[in-house]
C-alpha positions in Angstrom: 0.0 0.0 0.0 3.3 2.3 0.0 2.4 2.5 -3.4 -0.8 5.1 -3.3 1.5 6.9 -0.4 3.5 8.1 -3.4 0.8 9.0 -5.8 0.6 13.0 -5.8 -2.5 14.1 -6.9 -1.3 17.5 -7.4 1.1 16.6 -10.1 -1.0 13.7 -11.7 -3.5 16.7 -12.5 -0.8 19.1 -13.5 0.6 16.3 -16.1 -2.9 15.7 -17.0 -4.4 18.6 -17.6 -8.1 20.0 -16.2 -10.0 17.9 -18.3 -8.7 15.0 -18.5 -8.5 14.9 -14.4 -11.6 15.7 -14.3 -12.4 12.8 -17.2 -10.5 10.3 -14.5 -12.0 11.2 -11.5 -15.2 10.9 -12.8 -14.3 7.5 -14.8 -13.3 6.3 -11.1 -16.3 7.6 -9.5 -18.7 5.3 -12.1 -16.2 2.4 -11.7 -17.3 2.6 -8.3 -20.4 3.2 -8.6 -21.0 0.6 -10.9 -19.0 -2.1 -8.7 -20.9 -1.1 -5.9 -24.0 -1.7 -7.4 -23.2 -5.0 -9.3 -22.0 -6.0 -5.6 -24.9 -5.4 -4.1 -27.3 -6.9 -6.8 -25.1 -9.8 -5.7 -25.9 -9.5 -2.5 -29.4 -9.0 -3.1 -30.0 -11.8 -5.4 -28.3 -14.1 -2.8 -30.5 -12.5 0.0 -33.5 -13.5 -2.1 -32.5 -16.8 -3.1 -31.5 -17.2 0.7 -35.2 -15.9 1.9 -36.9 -17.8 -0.7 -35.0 -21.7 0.6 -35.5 -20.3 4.4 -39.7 -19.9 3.2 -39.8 -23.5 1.3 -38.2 -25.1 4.5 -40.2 -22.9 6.8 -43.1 -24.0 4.7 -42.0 -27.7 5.3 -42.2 -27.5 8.9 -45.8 -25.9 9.1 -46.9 -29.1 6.7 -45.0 -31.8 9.1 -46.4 -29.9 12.1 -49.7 -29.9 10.8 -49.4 -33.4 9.8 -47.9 -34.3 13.5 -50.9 -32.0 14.7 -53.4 -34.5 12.7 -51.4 -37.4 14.2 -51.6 -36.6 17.6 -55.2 -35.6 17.5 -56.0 -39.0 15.8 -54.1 -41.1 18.5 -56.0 -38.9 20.9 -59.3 -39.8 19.3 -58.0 -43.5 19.5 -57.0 -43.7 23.0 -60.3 -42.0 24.3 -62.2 -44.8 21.9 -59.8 -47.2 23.7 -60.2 -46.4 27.3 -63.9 -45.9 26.5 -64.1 -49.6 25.2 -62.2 -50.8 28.0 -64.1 -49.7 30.6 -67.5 -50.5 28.7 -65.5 -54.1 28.8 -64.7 -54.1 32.3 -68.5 -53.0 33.4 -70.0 -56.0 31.1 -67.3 -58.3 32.4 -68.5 -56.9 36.1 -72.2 -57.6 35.1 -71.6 -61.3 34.1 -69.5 -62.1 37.1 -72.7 -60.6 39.0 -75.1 -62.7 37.1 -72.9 -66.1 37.6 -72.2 -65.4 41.0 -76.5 -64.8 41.6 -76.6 -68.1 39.8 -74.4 -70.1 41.4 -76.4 -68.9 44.6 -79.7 -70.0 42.9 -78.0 -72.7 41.5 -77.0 -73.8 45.2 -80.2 -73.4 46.3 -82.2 -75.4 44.6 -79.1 -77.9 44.9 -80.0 -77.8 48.7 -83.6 -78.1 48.4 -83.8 -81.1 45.6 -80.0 -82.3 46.6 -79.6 -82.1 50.1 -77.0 -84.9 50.6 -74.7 -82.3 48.4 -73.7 -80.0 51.7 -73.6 -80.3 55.0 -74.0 -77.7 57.4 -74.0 -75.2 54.1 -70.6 -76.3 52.5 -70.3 -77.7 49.4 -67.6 -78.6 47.2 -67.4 -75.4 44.6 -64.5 -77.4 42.5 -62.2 -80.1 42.7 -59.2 -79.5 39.6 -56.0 -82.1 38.9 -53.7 -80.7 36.9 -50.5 -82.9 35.5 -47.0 -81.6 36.8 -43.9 -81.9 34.8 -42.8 -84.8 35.6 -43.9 -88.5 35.0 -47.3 -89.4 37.4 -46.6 -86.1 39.3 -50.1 -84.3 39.7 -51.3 -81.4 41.5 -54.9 -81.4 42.9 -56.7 -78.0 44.0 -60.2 -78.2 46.0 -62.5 -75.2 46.7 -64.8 -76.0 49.3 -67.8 -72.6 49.6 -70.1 -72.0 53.0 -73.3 -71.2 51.3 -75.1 -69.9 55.0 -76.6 -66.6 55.2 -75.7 -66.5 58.5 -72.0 -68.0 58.2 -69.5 -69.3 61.2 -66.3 -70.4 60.5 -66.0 -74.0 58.9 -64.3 -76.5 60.3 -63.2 -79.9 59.3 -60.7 -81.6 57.0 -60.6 -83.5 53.3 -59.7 -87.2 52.6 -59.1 -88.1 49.1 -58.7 -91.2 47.0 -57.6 -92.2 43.7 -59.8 -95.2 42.4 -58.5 -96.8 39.0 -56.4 -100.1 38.2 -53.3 -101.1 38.9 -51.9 -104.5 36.6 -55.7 -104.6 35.4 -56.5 -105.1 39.0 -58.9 -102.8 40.3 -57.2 -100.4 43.1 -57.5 -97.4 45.3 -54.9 -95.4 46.6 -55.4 -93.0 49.9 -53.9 -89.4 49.5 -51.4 -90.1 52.1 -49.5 -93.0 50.4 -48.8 -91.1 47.8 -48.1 -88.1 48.9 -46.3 -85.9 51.7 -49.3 -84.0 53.0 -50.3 -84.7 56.6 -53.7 -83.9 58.2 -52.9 -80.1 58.7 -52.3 -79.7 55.1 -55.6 -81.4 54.4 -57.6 -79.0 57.2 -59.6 -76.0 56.5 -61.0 -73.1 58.6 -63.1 -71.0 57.1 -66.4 -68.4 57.1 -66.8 -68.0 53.0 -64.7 -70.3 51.1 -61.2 -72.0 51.3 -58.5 -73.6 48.5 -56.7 -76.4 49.5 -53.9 -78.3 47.0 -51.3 -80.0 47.4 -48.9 -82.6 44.7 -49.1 -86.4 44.4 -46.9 -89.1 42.9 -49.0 -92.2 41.4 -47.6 -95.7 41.3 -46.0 -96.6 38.1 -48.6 -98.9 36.1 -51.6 -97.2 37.7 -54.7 -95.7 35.6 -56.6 -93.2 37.2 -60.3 -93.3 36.8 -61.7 -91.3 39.3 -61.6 -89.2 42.3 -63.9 -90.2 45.9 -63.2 -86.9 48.0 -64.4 -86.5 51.6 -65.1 -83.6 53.7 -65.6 -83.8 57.3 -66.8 -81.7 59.4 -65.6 -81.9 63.0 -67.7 -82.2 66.1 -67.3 -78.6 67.9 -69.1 -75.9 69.8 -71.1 -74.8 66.5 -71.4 -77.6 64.0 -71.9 -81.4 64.7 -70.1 -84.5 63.3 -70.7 -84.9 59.7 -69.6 -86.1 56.3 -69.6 -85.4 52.5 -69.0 -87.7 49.8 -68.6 -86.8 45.6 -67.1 -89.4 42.9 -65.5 -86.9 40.7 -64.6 -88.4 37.0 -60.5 -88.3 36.3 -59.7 -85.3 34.1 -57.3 -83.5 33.6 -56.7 -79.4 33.3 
């Protein structure tokens, strides 16, 4: 830049004359006018063309938010149809377990009246369930003994159970306790409304189930008096 240092303007105007200075100066002064304004047409076609991409991907975004808006809403919709489906479900399923539970008590009732040798003192056996374990003759048995009384004291008493089938085409029965670790504590109940007692069982190799003779016995106490229940209940399996 020592360069322009140099440059007298005094004597460059002197060599050239008035006119001609004059002629320069202004040649200069439309050079830069005319750079400055093909710069910043530059710069204003590049703002443009810059606003213009920033509009299209602006434009983008409203789209995909409108689109995620209509999503959302949609799922919203879905969910509220869901929950609302769900708990019609769950009211229906709440109705039929009221209407099987007010038949099982009518059905009990009449049981009582035309089948009285099916409870004693109001229990009666609800369900009796064998279920095959993993391993060979390995079964699991589950009994469900309900007190049917309006006016309900505890239950009290204990089960006996058999297996009745064949053994080397022989017929056979097999008591609970010889083929199995339960003892008469495991086999007891105590109860006001209803009671589950289960247990496992090994059978003898060779033996074929046919069915189950289950007992329940009440105990002689304070409240109830000595008595027993008897049900035959076919071998199958869950």
């Amino acid at each position: 830049m020592n360069w322009l240092a140099k440059i007298n303007l005094k004597v460059v105007a002197q060599r050239l004359g008035s006119y001609k200075s004059a002629m320069l100066l202004l040649s200069l002064i439309v050079l830069c006018l005319f750079v400055g304004y093909r710069v910043g047409n530059y710069y204003q076609h590049f703002q443009i063309n810059t606003l213009k991409q920033q509009k299209k991907q602006l434009d983008a975004l409203y789209l995909e938010q409108a689109s995620q808006t209509g999503k959302i809403n949609t799922l919203k919709i879905e969910l509220k149809l869901e929950q609302l489906a769900n708990k019609n479900a769950q009211i229906t399923l709440k109705n039929k377990e009221e209407q099987h539970y007010q038949l099982k008590k009518q059905l009990a009732f009449y049981e009582k009246i035309m089948a009285p040798e099916k409870e004693i003192n109001g229990v009666v056996i609800d369900k009796v369930k064998i279920s095959a374990r993993l391993s060979s003759s390995h079964y699991r048995f589950q009994v469900t003994l309900v007190q049917q009384l309006l006016k309900k004291r505890y239950a009290k008493g204990y089960i006996e159970l058999d297996v009745v089938g064949s053994l080397h085409n022989k017929s056979s029965r097999i008591k609970l306790n010889d083929i199995s670790t339960l003892i008469k504590k495991d086999l007891s109940f105590s109860f006001k409304y209803f009671q589950i007692i289960e247990g496992d069982f090994i059978l003898p190799d060779g033996f074929i189930p046919e069915t189950l003779q289950l007992s329940v016995i009440l105990t002689k106490n304070k409240w109830q008096k000595y008595q027993m229940l008897t049900k035959n209940i076919p071998w199958t399996l869950e």
